[in-house]
C-alpha positions in Angstrom: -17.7 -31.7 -8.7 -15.5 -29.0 -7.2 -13.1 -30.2 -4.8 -12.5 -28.1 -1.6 -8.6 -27.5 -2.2 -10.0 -26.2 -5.7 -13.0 -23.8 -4.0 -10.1 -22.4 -1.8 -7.8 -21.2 -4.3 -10.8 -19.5 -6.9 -10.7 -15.3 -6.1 -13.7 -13.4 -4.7 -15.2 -10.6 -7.0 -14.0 -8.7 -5.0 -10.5 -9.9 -5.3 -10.7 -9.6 -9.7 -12.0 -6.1 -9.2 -8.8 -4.9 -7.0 -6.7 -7.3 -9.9 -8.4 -5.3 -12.9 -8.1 -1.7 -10.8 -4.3 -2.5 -9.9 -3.7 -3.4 -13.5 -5.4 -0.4 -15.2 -4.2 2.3 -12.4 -1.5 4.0 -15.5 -3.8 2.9 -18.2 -4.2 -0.3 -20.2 -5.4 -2.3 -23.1 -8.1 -5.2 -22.7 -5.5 -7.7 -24.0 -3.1 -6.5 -20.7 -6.1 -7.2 -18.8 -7.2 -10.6 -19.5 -3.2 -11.4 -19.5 -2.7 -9.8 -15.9 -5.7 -10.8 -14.5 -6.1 -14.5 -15.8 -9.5 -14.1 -17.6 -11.2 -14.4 -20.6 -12.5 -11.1 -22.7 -16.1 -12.3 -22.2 -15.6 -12.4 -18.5 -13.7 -9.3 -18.4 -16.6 -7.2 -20.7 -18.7 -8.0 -18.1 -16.5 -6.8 -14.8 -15.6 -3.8 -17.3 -19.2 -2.8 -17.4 -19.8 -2.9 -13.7 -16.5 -1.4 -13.0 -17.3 1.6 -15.6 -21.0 2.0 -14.1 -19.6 2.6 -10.5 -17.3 5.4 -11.4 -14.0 2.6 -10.6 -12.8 2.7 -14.4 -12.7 5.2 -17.2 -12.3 4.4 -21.0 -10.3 7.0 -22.4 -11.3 7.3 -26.4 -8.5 10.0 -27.7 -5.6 7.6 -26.4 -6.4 4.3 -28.7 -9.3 3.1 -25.8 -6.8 2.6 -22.8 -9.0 1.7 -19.9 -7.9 3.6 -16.2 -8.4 3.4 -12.9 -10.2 6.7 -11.7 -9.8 8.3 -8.3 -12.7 6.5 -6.6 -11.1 3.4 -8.1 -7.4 4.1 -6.7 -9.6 4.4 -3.0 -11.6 0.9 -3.6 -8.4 -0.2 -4.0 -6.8 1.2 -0.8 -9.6 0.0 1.0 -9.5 -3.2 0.0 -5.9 -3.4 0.9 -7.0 -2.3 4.4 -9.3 -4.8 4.3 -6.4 -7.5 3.5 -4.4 -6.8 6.3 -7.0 -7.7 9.0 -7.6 -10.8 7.1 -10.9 -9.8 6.0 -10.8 -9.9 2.1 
């Protein structure tokens, strides 16, 4: 069973998302990911996914498959920064 001190310290999804946007803003490999973000691959394919359905990430093919942060990513994550300041997120 989950203790509360333990509850408290696991990150929203909201809180990966900004972790994986922030990581990939100049481009990135997976492995940078997972190291950066403190995941596994499996868990990370599946944020990946989401991420690249909503227009937050791009995978870029030509430059060995770096994953990026697109525009509307670099704004989730301003907002969600905004949203940290008034002790929201």
């Amino acid at each position: 069973m989950l203790t509360k001190m333990y509850m408290s310290q696991r990150r929203s999804n909201l809180e990966i998302v900004a972790e994986i946007l922030k990581i990939a803003r100049k481009g990135t490999k997976k492995t940078r990911i997972v190291y950066g973000a403190n995941m596994n691959f499996k868990m990370l394919d599946e944020y990946l996914e989401k991420l690249k359905k909503a227009g937050l990430i791009a995978n870029s093919e030509g430059n060995g498959g770096l994953i990026k942060t697109t525009e509307k990513g670099i704004e989730y994550l301003q907002q969600f920064h905004g949203l940290q300041e008034f002790g929201i997120a």
